[in-house]
C-alpha positions in Angstrom: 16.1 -58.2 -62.6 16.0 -54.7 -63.6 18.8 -52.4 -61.7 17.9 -49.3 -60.2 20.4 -46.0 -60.5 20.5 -44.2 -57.7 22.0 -40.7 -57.7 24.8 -40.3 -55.2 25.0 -36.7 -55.1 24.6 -35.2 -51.7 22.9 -31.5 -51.4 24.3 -29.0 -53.8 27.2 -26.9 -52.0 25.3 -23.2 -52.8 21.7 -24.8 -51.3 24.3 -26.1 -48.0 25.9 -22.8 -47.8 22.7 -20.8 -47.6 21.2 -23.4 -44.9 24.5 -23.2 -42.8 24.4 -19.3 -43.1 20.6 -19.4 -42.4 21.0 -21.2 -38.8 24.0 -19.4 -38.0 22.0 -16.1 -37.8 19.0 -17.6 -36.0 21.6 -18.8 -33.8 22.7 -15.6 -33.3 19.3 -13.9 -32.9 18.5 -16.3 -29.9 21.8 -15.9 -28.1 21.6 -11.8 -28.5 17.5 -12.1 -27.1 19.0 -14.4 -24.3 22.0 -12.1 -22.9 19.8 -8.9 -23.4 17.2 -10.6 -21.1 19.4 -11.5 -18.5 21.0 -8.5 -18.0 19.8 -6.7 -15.1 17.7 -3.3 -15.4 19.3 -0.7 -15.7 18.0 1.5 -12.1 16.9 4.6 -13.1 15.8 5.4 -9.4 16.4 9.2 -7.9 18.0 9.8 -4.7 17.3 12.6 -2.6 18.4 14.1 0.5 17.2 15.6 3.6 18.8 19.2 4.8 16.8 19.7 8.6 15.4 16.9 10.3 14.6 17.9 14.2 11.8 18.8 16.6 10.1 21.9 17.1 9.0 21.2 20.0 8.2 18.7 23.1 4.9 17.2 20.7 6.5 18.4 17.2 9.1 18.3 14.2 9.7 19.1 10.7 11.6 17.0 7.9 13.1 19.2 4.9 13.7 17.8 2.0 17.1 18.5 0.0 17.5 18.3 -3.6 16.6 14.8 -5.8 18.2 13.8 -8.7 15.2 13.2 -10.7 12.0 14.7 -11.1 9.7 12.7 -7.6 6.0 13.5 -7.8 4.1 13.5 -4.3 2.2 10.9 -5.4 5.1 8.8 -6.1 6.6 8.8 -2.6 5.7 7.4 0.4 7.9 8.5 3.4 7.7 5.9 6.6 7.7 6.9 10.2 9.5 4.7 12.8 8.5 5.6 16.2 11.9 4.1 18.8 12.1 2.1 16.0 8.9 0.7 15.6 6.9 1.4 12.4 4.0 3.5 13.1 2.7 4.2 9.2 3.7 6.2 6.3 3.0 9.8 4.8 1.4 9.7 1.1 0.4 12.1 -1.2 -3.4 12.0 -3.1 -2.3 14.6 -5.6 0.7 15.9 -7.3 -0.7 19.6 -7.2 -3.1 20.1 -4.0 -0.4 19.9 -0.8 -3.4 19.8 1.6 -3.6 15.9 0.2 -1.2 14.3 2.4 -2.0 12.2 4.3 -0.2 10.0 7.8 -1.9 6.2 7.2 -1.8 4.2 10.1 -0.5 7.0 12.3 -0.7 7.4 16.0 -3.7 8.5 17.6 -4.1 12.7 17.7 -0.9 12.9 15.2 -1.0 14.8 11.9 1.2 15.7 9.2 1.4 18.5 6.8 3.0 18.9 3.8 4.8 22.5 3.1 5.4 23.0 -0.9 8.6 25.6 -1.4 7.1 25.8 -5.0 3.4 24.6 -5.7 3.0 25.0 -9.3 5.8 22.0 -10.5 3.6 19.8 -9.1 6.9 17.8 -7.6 8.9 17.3 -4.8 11.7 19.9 -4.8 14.5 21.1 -2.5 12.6 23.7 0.3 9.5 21.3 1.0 9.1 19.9 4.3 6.5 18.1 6.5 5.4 19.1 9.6 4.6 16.6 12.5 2.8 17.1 15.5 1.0 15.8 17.9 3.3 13.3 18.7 4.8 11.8 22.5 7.8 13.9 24.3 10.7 11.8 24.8 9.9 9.8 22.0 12.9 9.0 18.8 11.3 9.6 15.1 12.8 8.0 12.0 12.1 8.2 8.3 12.4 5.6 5.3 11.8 7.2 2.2 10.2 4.7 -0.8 9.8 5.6 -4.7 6.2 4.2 -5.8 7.1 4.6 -9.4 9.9 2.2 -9.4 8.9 0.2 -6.2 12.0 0.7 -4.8 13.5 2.4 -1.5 14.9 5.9 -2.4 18.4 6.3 -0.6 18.8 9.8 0.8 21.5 11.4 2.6 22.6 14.7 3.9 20.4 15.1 7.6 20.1 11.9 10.0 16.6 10.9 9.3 15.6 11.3 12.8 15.0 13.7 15.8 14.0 12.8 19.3 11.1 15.0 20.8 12.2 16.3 24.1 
């Protein structure tokens, strides 16, 4: 019978070295994807504030906005109404530059809303504006929520309570 040689030699160590190094950075790669998608977004939300929130009268109020920390378009916010705590709607805006597009969805019977604009031509919410309820029940507590549409996400405000009860 014939014999058969058969080379013993493993993989050359430069071909091993290049494989090792090879899966070590794919390794890597995955591991740096995986940890940079789990990590949470980073919130680049505004916050605002409100400086006079009160009624004007038995059937009326106003709601004045403060300053923001970033740049809110009208048509990026959406400010809810609680009547004694109840939600009855929310204010939006159709249009970042025409103030006469607000409007109160789902609001009470008879009640409007009108947006005031301190300064027109930004075409953003800014510190001066203010909306103007009315028609609304004497004796009755008001309350406001304020949303960001852009980063669906409730946009904290402080200065003012939120609320005013119509006498």
């Amino acid at each position: 019978m014939k014999k058969m040689w058969r080379k013993n030699d493993g993989v050359s160590p430069v071909i091993a070295t290049i494989l090792m190094v090879a899966i070590t950075v794919v390794l890597a790669a995955v591991l740096y994807v995986m940890v940079i998608g789990f990590r949470p977004p980073i919130n680049n939300a505004s916050a605002g504030s409100w400086t006079d929130v009160r009624a004007t009268s038995q059937t009326s109020g106003i709601a004045k906005f403060g300053a923001f920390t970033g740049n809110i378009e009208p048509i990026s916010l959406r400010v809810f109404v609680m009547e004694n705590g109840t939600d009855v709607g929310y204010i939006s805006w159709g249009s970042n530059i025409d103030p006469s597009m607000v409007n109160w969805n789902n609001g009470p019977d008879g009640a409007t809303v009108t947006y005031f604009d301190y300064d027109p031509s930004g075409g953003q919410v800014n510190a001066g504006d203010y909306i103007e309820l009315s028609g609304l029940l004497s004796g009755t507590t008001y309350s406001f929520e304020t949303y960001n549409v852009a980063t669906t996400s409730i946009l904290p405000m402080t200065g003012d309570n939120p609320l005013f009860s119509t006498p």
